[in-house]
C-alpha positions in Angstrom: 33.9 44.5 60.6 34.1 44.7 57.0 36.2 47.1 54.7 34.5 49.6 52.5 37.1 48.6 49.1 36.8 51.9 47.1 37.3 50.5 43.8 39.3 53.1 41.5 37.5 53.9 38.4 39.8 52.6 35.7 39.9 55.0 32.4 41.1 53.8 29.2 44.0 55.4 29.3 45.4 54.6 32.9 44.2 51.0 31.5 46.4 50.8 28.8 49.2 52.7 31.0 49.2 49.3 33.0 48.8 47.1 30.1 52.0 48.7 28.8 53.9 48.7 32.2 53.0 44.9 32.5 54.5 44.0 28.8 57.4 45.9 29.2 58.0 44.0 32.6 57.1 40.8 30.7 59.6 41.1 27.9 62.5 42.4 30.5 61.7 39.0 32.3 61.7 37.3 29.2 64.7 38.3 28.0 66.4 37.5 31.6 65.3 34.1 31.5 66.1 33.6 28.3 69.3 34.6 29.3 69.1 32.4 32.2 68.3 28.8 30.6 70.9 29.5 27.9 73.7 29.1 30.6 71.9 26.8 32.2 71.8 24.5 28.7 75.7 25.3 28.2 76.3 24.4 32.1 74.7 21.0 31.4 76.3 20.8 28.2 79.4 21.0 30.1 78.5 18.4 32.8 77.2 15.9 29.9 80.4 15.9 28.4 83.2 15.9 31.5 80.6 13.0 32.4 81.0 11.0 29.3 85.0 11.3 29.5 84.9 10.2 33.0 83.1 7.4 32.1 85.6 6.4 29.1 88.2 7.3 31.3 86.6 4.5 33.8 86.2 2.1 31.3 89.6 2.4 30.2 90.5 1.6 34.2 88.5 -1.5 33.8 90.0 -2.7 31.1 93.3 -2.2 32.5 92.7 -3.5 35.7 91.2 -6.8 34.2 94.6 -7.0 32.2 96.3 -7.1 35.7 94.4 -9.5 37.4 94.8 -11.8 34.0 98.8 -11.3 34.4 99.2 -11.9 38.1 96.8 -15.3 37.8 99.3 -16.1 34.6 102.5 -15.3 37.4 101.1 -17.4 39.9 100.4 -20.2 37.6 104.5 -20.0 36.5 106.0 -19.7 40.0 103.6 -22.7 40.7 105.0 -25.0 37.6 108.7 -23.7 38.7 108.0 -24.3 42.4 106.5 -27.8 41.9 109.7 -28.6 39.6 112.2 -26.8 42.5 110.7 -28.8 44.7 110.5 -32.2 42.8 113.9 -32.0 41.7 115.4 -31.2 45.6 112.8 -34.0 47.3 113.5 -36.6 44.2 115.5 -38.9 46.5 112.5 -38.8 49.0 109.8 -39.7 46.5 
């Protein structure tokens, strides 16, 4: 079964009615979006930079970190040496 469309006549002026309607809709969502991606740009603008201070807060850590491991390897080396000479001096009769 097929529908009989009854097509409105459109007149000039109901035309431009509509036309009128549609760009003042258009600018309203304009201007909301615009609206919209400007916090959007400052929100990632924000992001961008707490990510590059967590990431020269991180490479600080490293840096740090790799200082530690240098000073316990140097510690361990020392108690070795003064271990070794403890230890030679108490077993020198033995040797």
């Amino acid at each position: 079964m097929k529908k009989n469309l009854i097509k409105k006549k459109q007149t000039p002026k109901n035309l431009e009615l509509r036309v009128s309607k549609i760009e003042i809709e258009f600018a309203t969502h304009n201007a909301v979006c615009s609206e919209r991606y400007k916090n959007q740009k400052e929100t990632l603008d924000r992001i961008e930079k707490t990510i590059k201070r967590n990431s020269e807060a991180i490479e600080k850590l490293f840096g740090i970190s790799n200082k530690g491991h240098g000073a316990i390897k140097i510690l361990i080396f020392i108690g070795s040496l003064i271990v070794g000479a403890f230890s030679v001096l108490k077993f020198k009769d033995f040797i």
